[in-house]
ZAMARGU-4260 file (C-alpha; in steps of 0.2 Angstrom, whole numbers, plus 5000, padded with zeros to 4 digits):
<rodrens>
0) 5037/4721/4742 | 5039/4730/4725 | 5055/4732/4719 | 5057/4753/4720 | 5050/4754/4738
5) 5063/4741/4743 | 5077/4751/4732 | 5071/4766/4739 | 5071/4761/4756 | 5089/4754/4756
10) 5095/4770/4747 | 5089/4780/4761 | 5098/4769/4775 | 5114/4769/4766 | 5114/4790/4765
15) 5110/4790/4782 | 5123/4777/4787 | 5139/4786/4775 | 5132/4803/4785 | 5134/4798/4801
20) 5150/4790/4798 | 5157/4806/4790 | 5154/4815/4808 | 5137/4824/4799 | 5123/4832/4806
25) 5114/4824/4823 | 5097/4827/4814 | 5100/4811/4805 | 5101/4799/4822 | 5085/4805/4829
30) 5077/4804/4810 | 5058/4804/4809 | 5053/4793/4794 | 5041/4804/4781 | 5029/4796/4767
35) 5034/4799/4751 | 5020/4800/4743 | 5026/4798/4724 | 5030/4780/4727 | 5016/4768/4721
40) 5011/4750/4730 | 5001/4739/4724 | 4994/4751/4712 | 4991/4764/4727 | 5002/4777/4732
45) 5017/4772/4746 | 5029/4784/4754 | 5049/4782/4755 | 5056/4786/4770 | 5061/4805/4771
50) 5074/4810/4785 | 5066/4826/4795 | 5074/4835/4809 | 5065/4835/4826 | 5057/4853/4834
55) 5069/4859/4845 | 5065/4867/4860 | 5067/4887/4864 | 5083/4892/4874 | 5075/4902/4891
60) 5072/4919/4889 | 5086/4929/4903 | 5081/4930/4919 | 5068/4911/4917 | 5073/4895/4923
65) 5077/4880/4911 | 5059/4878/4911 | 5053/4892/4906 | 5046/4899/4922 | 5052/4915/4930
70) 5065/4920/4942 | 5060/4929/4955 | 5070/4945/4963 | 5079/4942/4975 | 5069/4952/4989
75) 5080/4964/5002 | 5080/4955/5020 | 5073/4966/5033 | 5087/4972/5045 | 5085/4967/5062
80) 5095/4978/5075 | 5092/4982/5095 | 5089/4999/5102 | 5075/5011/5098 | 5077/5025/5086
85) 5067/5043/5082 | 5057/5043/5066 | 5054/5059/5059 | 5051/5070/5043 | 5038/5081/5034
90) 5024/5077/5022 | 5024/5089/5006 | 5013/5092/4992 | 5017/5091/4976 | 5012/5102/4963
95) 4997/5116/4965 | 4985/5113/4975 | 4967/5113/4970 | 4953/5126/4976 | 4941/5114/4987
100) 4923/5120/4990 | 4921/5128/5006 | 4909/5122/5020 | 4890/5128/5020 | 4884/5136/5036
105) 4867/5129/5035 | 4862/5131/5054 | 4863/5142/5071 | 4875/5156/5061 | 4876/5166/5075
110) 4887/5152/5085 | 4893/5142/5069 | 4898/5158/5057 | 4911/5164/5068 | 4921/5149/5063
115) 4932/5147/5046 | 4921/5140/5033 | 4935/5132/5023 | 4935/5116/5020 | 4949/5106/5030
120) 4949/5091/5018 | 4966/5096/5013 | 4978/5108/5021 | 4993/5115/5014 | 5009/5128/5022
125) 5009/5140/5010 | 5027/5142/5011 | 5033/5125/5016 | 5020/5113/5002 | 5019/5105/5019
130) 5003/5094/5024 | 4994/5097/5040 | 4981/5082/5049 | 4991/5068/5039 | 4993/5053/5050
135) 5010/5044/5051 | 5010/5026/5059 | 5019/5008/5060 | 5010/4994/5054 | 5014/4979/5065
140) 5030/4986/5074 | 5042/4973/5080 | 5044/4979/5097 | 5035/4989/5109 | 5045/5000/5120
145) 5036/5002/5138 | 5040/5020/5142 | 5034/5023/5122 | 5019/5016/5129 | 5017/5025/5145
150) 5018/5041/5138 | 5007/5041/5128 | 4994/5032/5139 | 4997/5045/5150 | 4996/5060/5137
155) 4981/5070/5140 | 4969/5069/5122 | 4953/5083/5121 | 4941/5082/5106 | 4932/5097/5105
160) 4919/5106/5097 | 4923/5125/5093 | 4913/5136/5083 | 4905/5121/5075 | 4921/5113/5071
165) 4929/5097/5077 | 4945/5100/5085 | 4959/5095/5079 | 4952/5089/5063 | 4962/5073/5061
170) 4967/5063/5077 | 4976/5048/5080 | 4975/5037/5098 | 4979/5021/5106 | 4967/5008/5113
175) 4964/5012/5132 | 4969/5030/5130 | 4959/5041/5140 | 4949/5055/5129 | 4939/5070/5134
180) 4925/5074/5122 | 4921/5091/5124 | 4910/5106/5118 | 4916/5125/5120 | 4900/5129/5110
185) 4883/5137/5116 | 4873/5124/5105 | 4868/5107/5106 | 4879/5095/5095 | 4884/5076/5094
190) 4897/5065/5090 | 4893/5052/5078 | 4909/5038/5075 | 4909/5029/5060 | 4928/5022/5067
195) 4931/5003/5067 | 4927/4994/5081 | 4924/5013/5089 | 4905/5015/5086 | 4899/5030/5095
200) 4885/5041/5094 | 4886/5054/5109 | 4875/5067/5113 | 4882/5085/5117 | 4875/5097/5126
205) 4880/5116/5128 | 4898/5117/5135 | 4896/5100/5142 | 4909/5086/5141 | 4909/5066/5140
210) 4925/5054/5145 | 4928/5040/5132 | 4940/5026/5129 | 4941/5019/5114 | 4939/4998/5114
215) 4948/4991/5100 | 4961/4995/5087 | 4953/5002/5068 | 4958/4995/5051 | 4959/5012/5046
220) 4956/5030/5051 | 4938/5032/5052 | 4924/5046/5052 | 4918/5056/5064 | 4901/5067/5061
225) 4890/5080/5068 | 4871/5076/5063 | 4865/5091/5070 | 4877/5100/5057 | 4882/5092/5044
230) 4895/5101/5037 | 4907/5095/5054 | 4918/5081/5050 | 4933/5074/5056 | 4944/5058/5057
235) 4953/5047/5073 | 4963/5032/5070 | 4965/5022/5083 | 4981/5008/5086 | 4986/4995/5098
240) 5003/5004/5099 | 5010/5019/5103 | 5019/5024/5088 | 5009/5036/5078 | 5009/5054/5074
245) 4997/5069/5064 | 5009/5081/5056 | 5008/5100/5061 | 5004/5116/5050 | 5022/5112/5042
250) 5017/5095/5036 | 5029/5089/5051 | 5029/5073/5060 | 5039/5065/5074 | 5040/5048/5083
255) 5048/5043/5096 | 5055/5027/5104 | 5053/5015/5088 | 5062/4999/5086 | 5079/4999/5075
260) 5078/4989/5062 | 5066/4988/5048 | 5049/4994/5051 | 5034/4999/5038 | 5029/5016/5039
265) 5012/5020/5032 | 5005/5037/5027 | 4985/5043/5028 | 4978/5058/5021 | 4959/5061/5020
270) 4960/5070/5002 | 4972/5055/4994 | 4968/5043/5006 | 4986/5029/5009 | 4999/5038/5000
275) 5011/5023/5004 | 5004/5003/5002 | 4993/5002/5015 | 5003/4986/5022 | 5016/5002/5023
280) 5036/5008/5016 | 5050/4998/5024 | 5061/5011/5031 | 5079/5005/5041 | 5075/5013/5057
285) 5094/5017/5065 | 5096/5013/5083 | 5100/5027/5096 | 5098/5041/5083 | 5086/5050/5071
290) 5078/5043/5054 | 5073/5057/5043 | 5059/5051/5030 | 5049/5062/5020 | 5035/5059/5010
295) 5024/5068/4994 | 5007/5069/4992 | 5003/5071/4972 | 4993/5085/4970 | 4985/5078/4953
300) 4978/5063/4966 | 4967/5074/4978 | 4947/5072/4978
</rodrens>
């Protein structure tokens, strides 16, 4: 070995031996060995050993594990509780609400002009911003109360056809619930369901009436539609549960008989569509009382 490499070389050991014994940096201990490259061997260029501190790793960022990963929130538990509670609250919009174009009477005037020709897609209490024909419901409630049930199987539901307009407009049922598809009109129309699992496409005749039942739960409210006149639209929603409601002219809603506890409430409205997640908003129903929930519908969001 050539005599300045080997000088070289012991000149490094011995600063890194007097540094370590003097209680000096860690950096030395771990030392990666660097070429110098001014040193010549044998007539080509050598290296001396250079002491260079290793990379160090990054402290985690708050709120990441040692490494590196996130920590998730800590999500709220769901409060369990027994009983059966009232849900109940309004639906408001907010801001101004926009002009929507109103319905064109394209056929038998005489029967269909007597009724309003405004549009129902969105309608709004002028003094209370409340909603009307916005459906309320529980997704996957935890519990089913029997009398909840019972009354509304027993509850009398009409769908009729007035002055060529559905009515009600928006209208929410369960499975097995007996329906009376009615027409109060002297013209022939038809009911043409575009409802999950609800197809339908029933003939009317002048004053005449039809008994359904609808089969199966629908993913979401669905469309109803009159071929004959076009312009006549509505919506049903039907559940496996009784714990629905369609809010009034003041944007009110009320539900009765709903299990304490956590439950996910999910708000529908034709002109917005879900204006909650549509798995539905946790609300703490309390047990042997009213729950007061209201919800807003942003105006800026209506098509």
């Amino acid at each position: 070995m050539n005599v300045r490499v080997l000088s070289s070389f012991v000149a490094a050991s011995a600063l890194a031996a007097i540094v370590a014994g003097c209680g000096g940096s860690s950096s030395v201990d771990n030392a990666i060995v660097v070429p110098d490259p001014a040193v010549k061997v044998g007539g080509s260029t050598a290296s001396a050993p250079v002491a260079t501190k290793p990379a160090e790793s990054p402290a985690p960022d708050a709120g990441t594990t040692a490494a590196g990963t996130s920590t998730p929130a800590a999500a709220a538990a769901p409060v369990t509780a027994d009983g059966w509670g009232t849900l109940k609250g309004r639906i408001t919009l907010a801001g101004n609400a926009p002009t929507l174009p109103d319905n064109v009477i394209s056929k038998d005037p005489e029967v269909c002009g007597k009724g309003s020709p405004k549009s129902e897609k969105l309608v709004v209490d002028a003094a209370s911003k409340g909603v009307k024909n916005v459906v309320v419901y529980i997704n996957k409630p935890t519990r089913i109360n029997p009398e909840a049930k019972s009354a509304v199987s027993s509850k009398e539901v009409v769908f009729d056809q007035k002055d060529c307009i559905f009515v009600p407009h928006v209208m929410a049922m369960m499975v097995g619930s007996k329906v009376t598809l009615k027409s109060s009109d002297p013209v022939a129309h038809n009911i043409n369901s575009k409802v999950d699992n609800n197809a339908l496409n029933q003939a009317m005749a002048a004053n005449a009436s039809s008994p359904f039942s609808p089969a199966a739960a629908a993913r979401q409210p669905g469309l109803i539609v009159c071929d004959i006149h076009p312009w006549m639209t509505a919506y049903w929603h039907v559940l496996d549960h009784p714990y629905f409601a369609v809010t009034n002219e003041k944007g009110e809603f009320e539900i009765k008989n709903v299990p304490a506890g956590t439950q996910k409430v999910v708000v529908w409205q034709e002109s917005t569509r879900y204006v909650t997640p549509t798995s539905g908003k946790e609300v703490n129903i309390a047990a042997n009382g009213e729950t007061v929930q209201e919800f807003t519908i942003d105006a800026a969001k209506v098509k």
